[in-house]
FIROVEX-940569 format. One record per residue (C-alpha): residue in three letters; x, y, z. Coordinates in steps of 0.2 Angstrom, whole numbers, plus 5000, padded with zeros to 4 digits. Example, Ala and Ser with C-alpha at 12.3 -4.5 7.8 and 13.67 -1.06 7.14 Angstrom:
<pts>
+------+------+------+------+
! type !   px !   py !   pz !
+------+------+------+------+
!  ALA ! 5062 ! 4978 ! 5039 !
!  SER ! 5068 ! 4995 ! 5036 !
+------+------+------+------+
</pts>
This chain:
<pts>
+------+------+------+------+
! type !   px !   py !   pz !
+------+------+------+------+
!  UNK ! 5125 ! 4702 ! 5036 !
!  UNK ! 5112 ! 4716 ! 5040 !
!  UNK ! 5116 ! 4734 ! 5035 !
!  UNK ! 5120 ! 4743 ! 5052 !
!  UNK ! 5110 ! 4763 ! 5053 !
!  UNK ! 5118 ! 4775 ! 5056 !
!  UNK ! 5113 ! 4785 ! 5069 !
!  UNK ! 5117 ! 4804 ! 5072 !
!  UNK ! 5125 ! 4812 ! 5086 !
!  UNK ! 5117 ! 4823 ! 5096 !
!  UNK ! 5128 ! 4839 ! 5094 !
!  UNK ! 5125 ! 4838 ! 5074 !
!  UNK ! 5105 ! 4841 ! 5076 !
!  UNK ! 5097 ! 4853 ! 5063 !
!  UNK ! 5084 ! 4864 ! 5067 !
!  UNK ! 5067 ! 4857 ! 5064 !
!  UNK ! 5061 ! 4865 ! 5044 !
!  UNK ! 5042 ! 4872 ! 5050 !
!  UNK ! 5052 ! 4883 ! 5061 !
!  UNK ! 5057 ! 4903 ! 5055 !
!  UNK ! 5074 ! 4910 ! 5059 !
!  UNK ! 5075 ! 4928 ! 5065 !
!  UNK ! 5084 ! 4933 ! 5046 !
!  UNK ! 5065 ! 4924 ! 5037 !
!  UNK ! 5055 ! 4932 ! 5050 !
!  UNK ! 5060 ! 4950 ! 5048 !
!  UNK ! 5060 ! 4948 ! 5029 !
!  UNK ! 5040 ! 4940 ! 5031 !
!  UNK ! 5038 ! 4957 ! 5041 !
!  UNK ! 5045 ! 4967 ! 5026 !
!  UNK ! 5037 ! 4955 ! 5014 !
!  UNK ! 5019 ! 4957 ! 5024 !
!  UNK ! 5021 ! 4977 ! 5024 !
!  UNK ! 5025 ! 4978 ! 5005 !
!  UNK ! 5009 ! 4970 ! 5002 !
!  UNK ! 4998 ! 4979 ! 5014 !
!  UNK ! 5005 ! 4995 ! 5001 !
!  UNK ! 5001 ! 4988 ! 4986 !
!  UNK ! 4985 ! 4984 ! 4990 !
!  UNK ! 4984 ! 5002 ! 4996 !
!  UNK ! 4990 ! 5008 ! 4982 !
!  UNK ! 4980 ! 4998 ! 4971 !
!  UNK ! 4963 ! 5007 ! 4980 !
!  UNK ! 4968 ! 5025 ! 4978 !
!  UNK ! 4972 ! 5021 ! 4959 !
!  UNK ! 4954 ! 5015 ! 4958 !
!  UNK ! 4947 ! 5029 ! 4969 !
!  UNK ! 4957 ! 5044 ! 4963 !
!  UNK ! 4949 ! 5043 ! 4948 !
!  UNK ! 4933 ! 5044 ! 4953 !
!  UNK ! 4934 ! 5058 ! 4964 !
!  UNK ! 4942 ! 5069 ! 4951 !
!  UNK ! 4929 ! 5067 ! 4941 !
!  UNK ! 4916 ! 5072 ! 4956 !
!  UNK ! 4926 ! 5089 ! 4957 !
!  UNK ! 4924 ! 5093 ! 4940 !
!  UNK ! 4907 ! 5089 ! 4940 !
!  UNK ! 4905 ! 5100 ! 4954 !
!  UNK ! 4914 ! 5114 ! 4947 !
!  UNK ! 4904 ! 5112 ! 4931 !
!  UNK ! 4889 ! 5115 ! 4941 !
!  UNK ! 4894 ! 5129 ! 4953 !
!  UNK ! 4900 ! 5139 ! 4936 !
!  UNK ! 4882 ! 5134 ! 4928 !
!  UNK ! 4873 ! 5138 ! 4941 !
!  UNK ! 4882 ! 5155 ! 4943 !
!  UNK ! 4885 ! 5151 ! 4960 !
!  UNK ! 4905 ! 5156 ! 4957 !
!  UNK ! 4917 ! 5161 ! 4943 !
!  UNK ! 4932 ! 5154 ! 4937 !
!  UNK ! 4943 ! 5167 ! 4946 !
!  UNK ! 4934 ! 5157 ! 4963 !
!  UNK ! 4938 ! 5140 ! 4956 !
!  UNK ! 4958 ! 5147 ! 4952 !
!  UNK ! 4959 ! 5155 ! 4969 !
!  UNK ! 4951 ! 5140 ! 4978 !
!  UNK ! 4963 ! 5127 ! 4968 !
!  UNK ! 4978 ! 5140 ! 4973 !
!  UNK ! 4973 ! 5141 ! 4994 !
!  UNK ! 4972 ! 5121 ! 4991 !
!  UNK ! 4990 ! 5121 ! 4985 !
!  UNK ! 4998 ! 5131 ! 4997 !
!  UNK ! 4988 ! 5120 ! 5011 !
!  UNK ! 4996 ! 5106 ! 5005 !
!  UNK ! 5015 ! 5114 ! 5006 !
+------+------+------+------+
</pts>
């Protein structure tokens, strides 16, 4: 005698697996804006660096050139700081 299939109710349906829930979606949001800032992060750590080293090389020149003193540098680096607060 054949094996009869069972067949599912209607009212037991799951929801189809390609498909994200509101819970997956806002954590792929999160997930998608955590790796926008890394990647951010990743190109000031390359960039800082580099741009240091151009002030330095400019103030290197500005002293050898005798185009400002130290006392200029220290109070342009001060003014900067208090900008910044």
């Amino acid at each position: 005698m054949p094996i009869k299939k069972k067949t599912r109710s209607p009212k037991r349906r799951r929801p189809p697996r390609g498909r994200a829930t509101k819970a997956t979606a806002r954590n792929s949001t999160e997930s998608g804006l955590s790796l926008r800032l890394d990647e951010l992060t990743e190109r000031i750590d390359i960039v800082l660096p580099e741009v240091t080293a151009r002030v330095a090389a400019l103030e290197h020149l500005l002293l050898e050139l005798k185009l400002c003193s130290h006392d200029d540098l220290r109070r342009a680096r001060q003014f900067v700081r208090e900008q910044e607060a």
